[in-house]
Every structure is written in C-alpha cells, then in structure tokens.
C-alpha positions as CSV (number, residue, x, y, z in Angstrom):
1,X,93.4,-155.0,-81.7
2,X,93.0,-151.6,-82.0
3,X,95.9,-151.3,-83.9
4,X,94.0,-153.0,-86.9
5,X,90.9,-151.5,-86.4
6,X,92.8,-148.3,-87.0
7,X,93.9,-149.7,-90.3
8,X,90.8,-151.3,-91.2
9,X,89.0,-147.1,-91.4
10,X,92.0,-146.1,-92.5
11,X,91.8,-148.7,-95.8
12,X,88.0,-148.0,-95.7
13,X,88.4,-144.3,-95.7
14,X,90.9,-144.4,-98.7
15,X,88.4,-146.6,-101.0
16,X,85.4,-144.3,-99.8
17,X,87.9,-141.1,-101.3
18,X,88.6,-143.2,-104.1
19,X,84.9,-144.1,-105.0
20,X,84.1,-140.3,-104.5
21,X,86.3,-139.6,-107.2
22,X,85.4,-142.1,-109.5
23,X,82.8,-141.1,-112.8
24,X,79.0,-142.1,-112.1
25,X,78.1,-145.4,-113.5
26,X,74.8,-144.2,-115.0
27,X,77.0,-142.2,-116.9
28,X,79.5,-144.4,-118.0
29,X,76.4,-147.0,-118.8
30,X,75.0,-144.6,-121.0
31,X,77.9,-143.6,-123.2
32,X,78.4,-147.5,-123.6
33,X,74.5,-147.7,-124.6
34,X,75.6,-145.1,-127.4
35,X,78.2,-146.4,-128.6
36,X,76.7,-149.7,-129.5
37,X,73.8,-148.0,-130.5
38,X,76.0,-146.2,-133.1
39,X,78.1,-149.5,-133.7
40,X,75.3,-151.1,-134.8
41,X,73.9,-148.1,-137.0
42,X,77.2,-148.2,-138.6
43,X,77.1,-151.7,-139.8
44,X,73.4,-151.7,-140.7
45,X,74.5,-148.7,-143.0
46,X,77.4,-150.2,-144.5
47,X,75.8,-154.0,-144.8
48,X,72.9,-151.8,-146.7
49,X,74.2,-149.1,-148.3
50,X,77.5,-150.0,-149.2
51,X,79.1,-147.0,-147.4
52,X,80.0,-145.5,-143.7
53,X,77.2,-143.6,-142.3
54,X,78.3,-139.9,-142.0
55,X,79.0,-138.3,-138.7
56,X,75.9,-137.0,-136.8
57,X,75.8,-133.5,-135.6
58,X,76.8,-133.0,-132.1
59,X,74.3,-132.3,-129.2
60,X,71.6,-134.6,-131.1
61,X,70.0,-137.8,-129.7
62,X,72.5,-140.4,-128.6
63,X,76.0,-137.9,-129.8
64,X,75.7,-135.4,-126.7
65,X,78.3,-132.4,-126.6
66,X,81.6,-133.1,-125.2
67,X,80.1,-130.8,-122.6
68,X,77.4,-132.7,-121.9
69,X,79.4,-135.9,-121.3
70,X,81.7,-134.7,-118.6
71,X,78.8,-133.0,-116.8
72,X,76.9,-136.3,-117.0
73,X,80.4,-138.0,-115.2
74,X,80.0,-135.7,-112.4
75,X,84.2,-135.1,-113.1
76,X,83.7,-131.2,-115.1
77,X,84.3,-129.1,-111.5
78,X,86.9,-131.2,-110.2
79,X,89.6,-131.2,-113.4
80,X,88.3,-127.9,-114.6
81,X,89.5,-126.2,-111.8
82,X,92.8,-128.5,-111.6
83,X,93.6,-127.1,-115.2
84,X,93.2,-123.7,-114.2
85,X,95.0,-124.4,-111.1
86,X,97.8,-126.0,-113.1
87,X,97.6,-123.5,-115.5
88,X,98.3,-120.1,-113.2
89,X,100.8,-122.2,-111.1
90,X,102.7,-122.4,-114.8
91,X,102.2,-118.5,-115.1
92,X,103.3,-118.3,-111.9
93,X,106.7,-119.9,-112.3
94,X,107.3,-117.7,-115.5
95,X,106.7,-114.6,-113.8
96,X,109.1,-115.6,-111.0
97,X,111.8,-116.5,-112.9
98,X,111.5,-113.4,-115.2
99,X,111.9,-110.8,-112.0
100,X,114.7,-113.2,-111.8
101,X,116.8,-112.6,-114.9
102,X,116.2,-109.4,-114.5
C-alpha cells in the first residue's frame, strides 16, 4: 500500500511542477480577448471600407509590446535566463576547444 501511495505524490508532485511552469490563464485569456477583438476590427474594416485595416502601433490598447506579453505569462525570468544560460555554455565550448587547437 505504501508502495502506491508513494507513487500517487510522486505523479501529484510532477503535475504540481508541471502546472508551476505552465503560462497564467488570465494571460493567455486576455491575448485570446485581443485577438478577436482585432479579428473582428479587421472584418468590420474590410466589409466597410473595402481594405485591411493597417497595423496599430505597438504598446497601444489591446497590441501590448512583446515585452509586455511575456511578462503578463509569468514565463520572461524563467527562459530569459535559460537563453543566457544556453548562450555562455555555447561561449563556453568555443573557448575550450580553441585552448584546444592551440
């Protein structure tokens, strides 16, 4: 019995690590908001005015920054900080094998 209660916290523990990693829904629900926000602009301005509506400048209601998106997921520290990690391990590797050749 205690075997599979062992296992039991063990698969709990993996789908709490997995949740914790996972974007904020509020976040995701908003960006889908936007887009169908914009979707609809788009075919209002086309059905209307016989063209695509031009792009709207970026940080303005309802078109946040690219910034301002992966802040609002909660995921900018965690893959920053992986690509920089990735990113000096590569320098890393280059130095290494250049005290190598020589």
């Amino acid at each position: 019995m205690s075997d599979s209660d062992s296992i039991w916290q063990q698969m709990l523990a993996k789908r709490a690590e997995w949740a914790a990693e996972q974007p904020s829904l509020s976040a995701e629900l908003k960006a889908m908001g936007r887009e169908a926000i914009k979707d609809v602009r788009g075919t209002m301005h086309e059905t209307f005015f016989g063209q695509p509506e031009h792009m709207s400048e970026m940080g303005t209601p309802l078109n946040p920054t690219p910034q301002m998106t992966t802040q609002d997921l909660g995921t900018v520290y965690g893959s920053y900080e992986s690509m920089l990690d990735a990113y000096a391990a590569r320098g890393n590797e280059q130095q290494q094998q250049e005290e190598m050749e020589r």
